[in-house]
Structures are given as structure tokens and as C-alpha cells.
C-alpha positions as CSV (number, residue, x, y, z in Angstrom):
1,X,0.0,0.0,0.0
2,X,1.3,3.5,-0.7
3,X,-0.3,6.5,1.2
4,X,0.8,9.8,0.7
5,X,0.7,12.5,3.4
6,X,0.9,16.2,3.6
7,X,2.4,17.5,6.7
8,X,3.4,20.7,7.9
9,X,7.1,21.7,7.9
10,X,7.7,21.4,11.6
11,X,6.2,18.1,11.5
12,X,8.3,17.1,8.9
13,X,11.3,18.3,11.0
14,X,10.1,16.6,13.8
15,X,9.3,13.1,12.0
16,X,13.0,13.0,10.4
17,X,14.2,13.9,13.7
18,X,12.3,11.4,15.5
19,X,13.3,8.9,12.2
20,X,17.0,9.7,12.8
21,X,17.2,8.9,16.6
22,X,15.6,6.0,16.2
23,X,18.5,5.1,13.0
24,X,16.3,4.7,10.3
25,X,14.9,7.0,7.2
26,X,11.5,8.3,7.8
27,X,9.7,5.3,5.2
28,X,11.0,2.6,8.1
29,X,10.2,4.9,11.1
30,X,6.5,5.3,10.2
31,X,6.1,1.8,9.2
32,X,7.6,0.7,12.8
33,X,5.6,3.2,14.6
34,X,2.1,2.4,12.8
35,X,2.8,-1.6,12.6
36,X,3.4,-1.3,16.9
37,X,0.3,0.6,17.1
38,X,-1.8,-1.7,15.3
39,X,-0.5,-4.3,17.0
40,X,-1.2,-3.1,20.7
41,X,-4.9,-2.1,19.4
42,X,-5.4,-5.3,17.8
43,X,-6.0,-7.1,21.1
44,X,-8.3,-4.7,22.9
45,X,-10.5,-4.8,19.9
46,X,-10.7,-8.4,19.1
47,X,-11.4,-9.1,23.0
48,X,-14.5,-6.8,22.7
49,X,-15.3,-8.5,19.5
50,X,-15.3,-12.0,20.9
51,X,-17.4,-11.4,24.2
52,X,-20.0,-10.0,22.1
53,X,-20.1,-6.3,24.2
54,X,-20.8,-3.7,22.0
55,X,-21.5,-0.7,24.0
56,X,-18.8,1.8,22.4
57,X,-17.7,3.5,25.8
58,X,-16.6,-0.3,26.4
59,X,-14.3,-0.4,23.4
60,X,-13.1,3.3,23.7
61,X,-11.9,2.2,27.1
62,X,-10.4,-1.1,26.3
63,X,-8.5,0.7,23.2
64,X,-7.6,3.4,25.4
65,X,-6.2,1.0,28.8
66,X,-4.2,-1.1,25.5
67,X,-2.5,1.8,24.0
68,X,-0.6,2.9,27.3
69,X,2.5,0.3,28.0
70,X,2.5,-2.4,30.8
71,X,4.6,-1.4,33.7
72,X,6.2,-4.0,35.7
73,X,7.9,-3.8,38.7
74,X,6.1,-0.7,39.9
75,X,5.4,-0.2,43.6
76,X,3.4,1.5,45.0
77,X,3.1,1.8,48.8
78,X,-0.5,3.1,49.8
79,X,0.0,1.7,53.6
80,X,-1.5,3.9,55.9
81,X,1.9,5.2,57.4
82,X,2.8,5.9,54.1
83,X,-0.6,8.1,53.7
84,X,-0.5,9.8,56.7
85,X,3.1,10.5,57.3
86,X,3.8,13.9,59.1
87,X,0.4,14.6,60.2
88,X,1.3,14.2,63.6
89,X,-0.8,10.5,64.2
């Protein structure tokens, strides 16, 4: 498929930027960066798809939870000293 795009100058300065930090020319950078978002949609919609919900919110939120990344290894300490530290309890 060939698309063809017309983009401000400053996003074309940013894109070749972006292309050239990553090491590649633009072609491979937007292929990359539109074959990983495709592929982190594609689950969220095929879940919604295959347990039969189809109330929209539903998918918007499903899309939008699948498009940020997983992070492992995050903790996060909600004890109750952690909440209430230098009140005075």
C-alpha cells in the first residue's frame, strides 16, 4: 500500500528527527511506529469483539487502557503510614 501524506514543515522536522534517533529514514520509522500501534490495538479490539459487548464506551476504554505500556515492577506503597506520614498520628 502507498499512502501519501501532507504534513506541515515542523512536523516534517520533527518526523525526520524522531526517524533519525531511532536510526532509520522516515519510510522505516512510520512503518515501525504504525505496525506497533496496530498491534497493541489489535488485542483490545478483538477481545471486545469476541465477548459479544458492544456498547462503544466499552471499546473506547479497552482501546484506550491497551495503547498505554504495561509497567512491571512498579510499587506503590499506599499503607496507611505511608498516607498519613507527618500529620502528627
Amino acid at each position: 500500500m502507498t499512502l501519501r501524506l501532507e504534513l506541515s514543515d515542523e512536523f516534517e522536522d520533527r518526523l525526520r528527527h524522531e526517524a533519525a534517533l531511532a536510526g532509520t529514514d522516515v519510510e522505516g520509522f512510520v512503518q515501525r511506529v504504525v505496525q506497533e500501534k496496530l498491534s497493541s490495538a489489535a488485542p483490545a479490539s478483538s477481545s471486545v469483539a469476541s465477548s459479544g459487548d458492544s456498547d462503544p464506551w466499552l471499546t473506547l476504554f479497552e482501546e484506550w487502557v491497551t495503547s498505554h505500556p504495561a509497567r512491571a515492577n512498579v510499587h506503590l506503597d499506599d499503607s496507611r503510614e505511608s498516607i498519613y506520614a507527618g500529620r502528627g498520628e
